[in-house]
C-alpha positions in Angstrom: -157.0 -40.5 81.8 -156.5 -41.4 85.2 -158.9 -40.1 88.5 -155.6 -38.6 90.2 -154.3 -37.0 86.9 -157.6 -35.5 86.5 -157.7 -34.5 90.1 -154.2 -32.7 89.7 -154.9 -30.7 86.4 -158.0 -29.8 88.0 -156.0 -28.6 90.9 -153.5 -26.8 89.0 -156.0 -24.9 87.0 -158.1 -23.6 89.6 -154.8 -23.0 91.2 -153.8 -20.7 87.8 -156.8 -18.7 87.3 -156.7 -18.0 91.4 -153.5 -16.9 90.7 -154.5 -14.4 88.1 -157.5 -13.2 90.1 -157.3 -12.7 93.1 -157.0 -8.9 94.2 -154.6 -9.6 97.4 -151.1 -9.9 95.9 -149.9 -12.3 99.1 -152.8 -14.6 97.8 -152.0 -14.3 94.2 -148.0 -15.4 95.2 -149.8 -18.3 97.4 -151.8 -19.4 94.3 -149.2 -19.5 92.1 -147.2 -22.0 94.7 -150.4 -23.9 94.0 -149.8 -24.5 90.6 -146.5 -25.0 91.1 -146.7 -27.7 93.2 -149.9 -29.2 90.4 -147.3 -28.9 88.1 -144.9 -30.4 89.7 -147.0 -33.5 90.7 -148.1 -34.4 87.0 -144.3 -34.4 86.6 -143.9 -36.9 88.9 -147.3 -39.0 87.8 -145.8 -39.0 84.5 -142.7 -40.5 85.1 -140.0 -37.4 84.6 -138.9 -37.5 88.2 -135.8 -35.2 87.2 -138.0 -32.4 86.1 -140.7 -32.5 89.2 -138.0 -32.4 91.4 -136.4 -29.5 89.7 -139.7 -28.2 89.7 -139.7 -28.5 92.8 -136.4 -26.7 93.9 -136.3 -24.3 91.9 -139.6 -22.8 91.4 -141.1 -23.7 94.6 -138.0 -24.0 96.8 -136.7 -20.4 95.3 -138.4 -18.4 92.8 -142.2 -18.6 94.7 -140.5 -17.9 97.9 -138.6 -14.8 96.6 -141.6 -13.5 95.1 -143.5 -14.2 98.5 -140.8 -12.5 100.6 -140.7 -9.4 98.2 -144.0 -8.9 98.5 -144.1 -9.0 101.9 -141.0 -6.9 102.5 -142.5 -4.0 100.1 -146.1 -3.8 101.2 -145.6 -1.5 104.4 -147.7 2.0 103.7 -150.8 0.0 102.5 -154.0 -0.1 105.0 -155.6 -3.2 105.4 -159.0 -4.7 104.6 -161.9 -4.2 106.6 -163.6 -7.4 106.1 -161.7 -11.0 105.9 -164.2 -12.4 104.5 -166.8 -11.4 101.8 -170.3 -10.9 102.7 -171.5 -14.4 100.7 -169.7 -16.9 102.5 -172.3 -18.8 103.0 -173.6 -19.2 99.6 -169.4 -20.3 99.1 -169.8 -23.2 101.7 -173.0 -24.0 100.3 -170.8 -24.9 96.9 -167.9 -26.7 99.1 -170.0 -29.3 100.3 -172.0 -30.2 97.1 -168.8 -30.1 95.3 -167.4 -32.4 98.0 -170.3 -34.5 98.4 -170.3 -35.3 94.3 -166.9 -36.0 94.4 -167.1 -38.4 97.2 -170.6 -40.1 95.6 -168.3 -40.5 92.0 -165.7 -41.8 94.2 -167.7 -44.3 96.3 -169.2 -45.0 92.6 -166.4 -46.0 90.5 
């Protein structure tokens, strides 16, 4: 198993279970682009050029924006969130930067 293919099923997971929970429906839509796209891109790593660009068109290009759009277009009684972001934000960056800095010590490593 390759770094990148590693990198892009690790991508397209996260990408999948963001997608399944999340509360926001706009985000859940934008997540699911995500693993679209991840999907898409092992396609292409794997040689099947025909399907990761069909993947590409038609579930990217069409079906994820529909879905966006419809979502958008329906949502108008709703009242928005108070807070953007959640009160732990900090402990979340805290994770982003020693998940980035193991990833570029493994990287600098290999």
């Amino acid at each position: 198993m390759t770094p990148a293919f590693a990198i892009i099923a690790l991508l397209t997971i996260a990408a999948a279970v963001a997608a399944m929970s999340l509360r926001n429906l706009v985000h859940c839509a934008l997540a699911m682009v995500g693993a679209f796209v991840g999907i898409a891109a092992l396609y292409l790593q794997l040689d099947a050029q025909f399907v990761g660009f069909t993947q590409i068109l038609v579930y990217i290009g069409a079906v994820a924006i529909l879905i966006v759009f419809a979502i958008l277009l329906t949502r108008g009684g709703e009242t928005p969130e108070k807070n953007l972001f959640s009160s732990t934000w900090l402990w979340g960056a805290v994770v982003t930067i020693a998940v980035f800095g193991t990833l570029a010590w493994a990287i600098k490593n290999s």
